[in-house]
C-alpha positions in Angstrom: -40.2 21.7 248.5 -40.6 23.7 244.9 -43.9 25.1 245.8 -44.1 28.7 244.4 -45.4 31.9 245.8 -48.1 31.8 243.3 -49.5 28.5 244.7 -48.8 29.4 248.6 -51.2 32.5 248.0 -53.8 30.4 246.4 -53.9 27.3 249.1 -51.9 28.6 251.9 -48.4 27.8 254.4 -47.6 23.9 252.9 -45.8 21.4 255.7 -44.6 18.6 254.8 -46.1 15.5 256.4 -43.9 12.6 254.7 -42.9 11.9 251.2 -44.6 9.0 248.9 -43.0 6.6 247.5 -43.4 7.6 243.6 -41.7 6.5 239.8 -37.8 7.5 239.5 -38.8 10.1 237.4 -41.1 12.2 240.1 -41.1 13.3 243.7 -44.5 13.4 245.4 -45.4 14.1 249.1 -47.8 14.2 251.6 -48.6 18.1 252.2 -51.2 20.4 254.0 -51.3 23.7 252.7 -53.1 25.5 256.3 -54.3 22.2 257.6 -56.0 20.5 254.8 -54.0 17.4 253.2 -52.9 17.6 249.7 -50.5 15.5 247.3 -47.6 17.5 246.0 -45.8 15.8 242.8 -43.2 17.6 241.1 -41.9 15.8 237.9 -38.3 15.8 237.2 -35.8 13.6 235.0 -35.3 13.3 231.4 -35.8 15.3 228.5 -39.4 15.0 228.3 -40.3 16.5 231.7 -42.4 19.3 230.0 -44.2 17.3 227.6 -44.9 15.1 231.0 -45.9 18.1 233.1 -48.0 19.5 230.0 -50.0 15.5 229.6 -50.6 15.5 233.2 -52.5 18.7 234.0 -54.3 18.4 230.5 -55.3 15.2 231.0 -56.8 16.6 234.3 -58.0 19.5 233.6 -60.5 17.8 230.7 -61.3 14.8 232.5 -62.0 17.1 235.3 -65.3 17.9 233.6 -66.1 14.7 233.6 -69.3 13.9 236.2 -68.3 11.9 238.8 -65.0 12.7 238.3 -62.6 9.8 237.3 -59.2 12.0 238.3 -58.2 13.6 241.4 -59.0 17.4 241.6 -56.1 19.5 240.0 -56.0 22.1 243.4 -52.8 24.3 241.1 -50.0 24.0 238.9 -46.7 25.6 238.2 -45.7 25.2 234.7 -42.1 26.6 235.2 -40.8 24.0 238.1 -43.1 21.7 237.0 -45.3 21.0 240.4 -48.8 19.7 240.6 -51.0 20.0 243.4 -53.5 17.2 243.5 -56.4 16.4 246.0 -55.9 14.0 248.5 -58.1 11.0 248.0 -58.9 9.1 251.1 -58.8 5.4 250.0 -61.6 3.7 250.6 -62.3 -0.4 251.3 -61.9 -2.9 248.5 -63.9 -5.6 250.9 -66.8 -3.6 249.9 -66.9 -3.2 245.6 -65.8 -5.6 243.1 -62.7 -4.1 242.3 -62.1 -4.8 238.4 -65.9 -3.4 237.9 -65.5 -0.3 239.4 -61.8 0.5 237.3 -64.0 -0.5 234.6 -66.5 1.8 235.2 -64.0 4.6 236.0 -61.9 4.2 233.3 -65.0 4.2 230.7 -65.4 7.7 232.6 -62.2 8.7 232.1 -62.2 7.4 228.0 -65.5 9.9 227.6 -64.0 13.1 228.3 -62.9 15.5 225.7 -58.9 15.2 224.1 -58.2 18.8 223.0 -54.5 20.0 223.6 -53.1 15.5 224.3 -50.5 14.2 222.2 -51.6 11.3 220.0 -51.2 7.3 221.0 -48.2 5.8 220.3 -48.7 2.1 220.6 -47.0 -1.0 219.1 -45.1 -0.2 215.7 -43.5 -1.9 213.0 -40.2 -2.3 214.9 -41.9 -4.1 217.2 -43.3 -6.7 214.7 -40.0 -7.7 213.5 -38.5 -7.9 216.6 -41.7 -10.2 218.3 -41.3 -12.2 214.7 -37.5 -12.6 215.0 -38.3 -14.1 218.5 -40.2 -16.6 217.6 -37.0 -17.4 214.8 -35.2 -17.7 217.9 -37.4 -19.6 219.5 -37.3 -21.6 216.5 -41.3 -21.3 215.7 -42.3 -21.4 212.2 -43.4 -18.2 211.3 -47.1 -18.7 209.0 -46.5 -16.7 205.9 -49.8 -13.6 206.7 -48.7 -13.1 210.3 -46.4 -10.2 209.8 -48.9 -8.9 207.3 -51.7 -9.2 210.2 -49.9 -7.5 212.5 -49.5 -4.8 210.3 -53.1 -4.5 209.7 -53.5 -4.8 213.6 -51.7 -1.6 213.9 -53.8 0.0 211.2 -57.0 -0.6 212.4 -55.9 0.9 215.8 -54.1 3.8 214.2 -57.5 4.4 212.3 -58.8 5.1 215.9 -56.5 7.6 216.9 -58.6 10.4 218.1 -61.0 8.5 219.8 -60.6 9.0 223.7 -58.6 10.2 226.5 -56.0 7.6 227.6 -54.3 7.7 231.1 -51.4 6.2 229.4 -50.3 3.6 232.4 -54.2 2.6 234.3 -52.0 0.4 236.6 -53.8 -0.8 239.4 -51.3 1.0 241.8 -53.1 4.7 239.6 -56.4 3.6 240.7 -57.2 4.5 243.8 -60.4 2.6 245.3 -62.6 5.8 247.1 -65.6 5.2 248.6 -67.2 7.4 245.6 -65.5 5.3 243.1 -62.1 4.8 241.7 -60.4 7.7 240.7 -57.2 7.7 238.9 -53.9 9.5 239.3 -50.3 9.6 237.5 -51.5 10.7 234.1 -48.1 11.8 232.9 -48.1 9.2 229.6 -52.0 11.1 228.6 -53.0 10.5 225.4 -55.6 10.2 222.9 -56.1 7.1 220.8 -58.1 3.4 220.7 -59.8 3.5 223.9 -59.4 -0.7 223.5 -56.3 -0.6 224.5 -56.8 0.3 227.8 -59.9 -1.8 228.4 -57.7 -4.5 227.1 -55.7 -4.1 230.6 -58.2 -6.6 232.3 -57.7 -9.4 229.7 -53.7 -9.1 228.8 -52.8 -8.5 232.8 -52.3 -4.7 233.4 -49.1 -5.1 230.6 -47.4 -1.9 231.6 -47.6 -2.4 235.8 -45.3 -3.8 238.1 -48.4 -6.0 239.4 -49.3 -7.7 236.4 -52.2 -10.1 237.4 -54.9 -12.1 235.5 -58.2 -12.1 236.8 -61.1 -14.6 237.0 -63.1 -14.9 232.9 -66.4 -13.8 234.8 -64.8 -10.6 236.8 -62.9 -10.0 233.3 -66.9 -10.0 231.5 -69.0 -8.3 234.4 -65.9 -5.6 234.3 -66.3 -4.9 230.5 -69.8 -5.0 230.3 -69.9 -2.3 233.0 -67.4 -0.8 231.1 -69.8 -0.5 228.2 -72.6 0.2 230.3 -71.0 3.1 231.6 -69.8 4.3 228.0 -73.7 4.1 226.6 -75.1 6.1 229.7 -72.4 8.9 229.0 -73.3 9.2 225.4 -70.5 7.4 224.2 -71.8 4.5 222.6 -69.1 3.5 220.1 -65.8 2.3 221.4 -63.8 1.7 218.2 -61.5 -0.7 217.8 -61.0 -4.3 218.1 -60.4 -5.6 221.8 -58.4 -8.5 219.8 -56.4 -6.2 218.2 -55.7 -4.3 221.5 -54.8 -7.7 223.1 -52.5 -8.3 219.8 -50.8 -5.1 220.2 -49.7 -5.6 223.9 -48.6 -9.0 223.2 -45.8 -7.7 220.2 -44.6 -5.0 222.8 -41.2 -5.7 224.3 -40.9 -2.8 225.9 -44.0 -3.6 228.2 -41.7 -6.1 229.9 -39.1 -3.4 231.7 -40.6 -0.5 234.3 -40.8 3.0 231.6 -38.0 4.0 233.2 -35.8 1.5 232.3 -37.0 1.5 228.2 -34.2 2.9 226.1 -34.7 1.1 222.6 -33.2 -2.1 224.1 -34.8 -5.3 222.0 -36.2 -6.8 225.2 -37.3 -10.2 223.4 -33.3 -11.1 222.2 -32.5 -10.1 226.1 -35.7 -12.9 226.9 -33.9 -15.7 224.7 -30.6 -15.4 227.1 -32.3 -14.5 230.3 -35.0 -13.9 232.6 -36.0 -11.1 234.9 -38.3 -10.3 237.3 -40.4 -6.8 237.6 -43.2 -6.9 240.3 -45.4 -9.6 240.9 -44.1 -11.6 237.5 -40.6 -12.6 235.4 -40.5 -11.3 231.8 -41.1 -15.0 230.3 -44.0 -15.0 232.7 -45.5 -12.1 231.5 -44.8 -13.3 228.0 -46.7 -16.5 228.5 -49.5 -15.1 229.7 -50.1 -12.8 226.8 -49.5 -15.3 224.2 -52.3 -17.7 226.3 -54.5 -14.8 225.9 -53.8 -14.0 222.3 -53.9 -17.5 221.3 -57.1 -18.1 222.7 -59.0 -14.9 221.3 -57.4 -15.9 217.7 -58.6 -18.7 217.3 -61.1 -18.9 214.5 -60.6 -15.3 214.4 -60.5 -14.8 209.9 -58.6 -11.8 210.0 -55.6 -13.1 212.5 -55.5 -17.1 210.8 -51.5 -16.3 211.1 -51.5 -15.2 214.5 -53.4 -17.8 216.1 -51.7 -20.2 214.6 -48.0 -18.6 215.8 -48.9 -17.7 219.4 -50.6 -20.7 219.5 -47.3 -22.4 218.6 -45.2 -20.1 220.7 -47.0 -21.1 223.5 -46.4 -24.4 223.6 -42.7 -23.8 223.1 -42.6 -21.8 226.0 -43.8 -24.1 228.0 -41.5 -26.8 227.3 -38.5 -24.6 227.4 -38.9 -23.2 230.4 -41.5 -25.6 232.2 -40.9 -24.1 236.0 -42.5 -21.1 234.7 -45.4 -19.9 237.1 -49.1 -18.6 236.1 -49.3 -14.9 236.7 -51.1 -14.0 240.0 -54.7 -14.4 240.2 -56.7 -11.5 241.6 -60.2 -11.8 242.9 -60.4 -8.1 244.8 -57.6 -5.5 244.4 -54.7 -6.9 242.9 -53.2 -4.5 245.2 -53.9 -6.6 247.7 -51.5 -9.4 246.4 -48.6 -8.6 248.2 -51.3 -8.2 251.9 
């Protein structure tokens, strides 16, 4: 284990207990540093380790001062091998909470804290946008004449929010861990600040960046985001900014949020989608994309800004379905969508 002298003086002897299973680009294990259990992650692979390393304990160290805390306690860090000490949070039971509310509530904590020292949002760009457009050419959709100028205003009204909040950068249900004090998240490598939307928009579009992408029940989808609110309002944060149909819109256009981050090297995943299907987690690519566009589709409509893209991913939709009619509904979680797999 890479655990300096430096940290050993401040917490004690480590043993290892077992290692945790973790992303291809970390190592994290089970610890106790004199008896009392800790998580040890060290973050390795590819050339933006640092910046990694440097997201994560910022993004800690501020959200740290938020009361109750949404993160797990930073215990110490060593900048030069790049190893985090984090608290061990004892999970607690989802039978008990409504599962969707308190991530809501935890990640409207999380949004409040300060951003000094975090890298800003990058999002959806205009890359994107032609590649989403030139599927639906593929998929031989008629493209309405204002869509690709609405998604370009999409990305400018979320670009115009980006200083607004601290985002974990990949709120997966799997870095949200259900306490009995409340969810607290981990894995904040991908910190940022930008449109705090875009992460509320994880309950509507199907946690887009996680290996179990789910949809949940409309009423746990509006008692989560009014909580979400709720909890913004009694923190003094009354203004989210942003459009939660532009946040939906933006996820939709993102082919990369159909491959694990590890695997996203510039690749056009929608031309890959029009030759072939994969499967990541609890849902295939083509899955994934059909949700979104049901989503999208559905918030567009009547919407006067997004006339163009409501009537696209309305007509994508519909093509989707016949071309590939054995596709299946994304799973539908009514506690934990960890619990899918139970």
């Amino acid at each position: 284990m890479l655990i300096s002298e430096a940290i050993r003086a401040e917490l004690g002897a480590p043993v290892l207990v077992r290692r945790l299973d973790s992303s291809p680009r970390s190592d994290v294990s089970l610890v106790e540093f004199d008896g009392a259990p800790a998580i040890v992650k060290h973050i390795t692979g590819g050339p933006d380790a640092a910046d990694r390393f440097h997201n994560e304990v910022t993004a800690l160290r501020l959200a740290g001062q938020v009361r109750p805390s949404p993160v797990a306690a930073l215990l110490a860090a060593d900048p030069a091998a790049r190893v985090l000490v984090l608290e061990h949070l004892q999970r607690g039971s989802p039978a008990e909470v409504r599962w969707s509310v308190e991530y809501a509530v935890a990640l409207a904590r999380l949004h409040s804290a300060p951003i000094a020292g975090l890298p800003p949002y990058r999002g959806a760009a205009p890359d994107d946008i032609d590649a989403f457009l030139s599927l639906a050419q593929r998929l031989d959709v008629p493209v309405p004449a204002s869509a690709a100028a609405e998604l370009r205003a999409v990305l400018a009204r979320l670009d115009g929010d980006a200083a607004g909040s601290l985002l974990h950068g990949d709120p997966c249900p799997d870095n949200a861990v259900l306490t009995d004090d409340g969810i607290r998240f981990v894995d904040l490598e991908g910190a940022q600040r930008g449109p705090a939307m875009v992460e509320l928009a994880y309950l509507r579009i199907g946690f887009p960046t996680c290996w179990c992408v789910t949809a949940l029940p409309p009423a746990q989808v509006t008692a989560a985001e009014a909580a979400y609110h709720d909890t913004r309002r009694s923190l003094g944060h009354p203004a989210t900014g942003g459009d939660l149909t532009d946040a939906c819109v933006s996820w939709l256009i993102q082919g990369d949020a159909l491959v694990q981050r590890a695997a996203r090297r510039g690749i056009d995943h929608w031309a890959a989608l029009t030759r072939g299907d994969w499967k990541w987690g609890t849902a295939t690519a083509r899955e994934r994309l059909l949700h979104r566009l049901d989503v999208v589709a559905t918030m567009t409509a009547g919407h006067a800004q997004l006339s163009g893209v409501a009537a696209l991913t309305d007509a994508m939709r519909s093509l989707v379905r016949q071309r590939w009619p054995r596709l299946s509904t994304l799973p539908m979680a009514r506690n934990n969508p960890l619990t899918l797999g139970d």
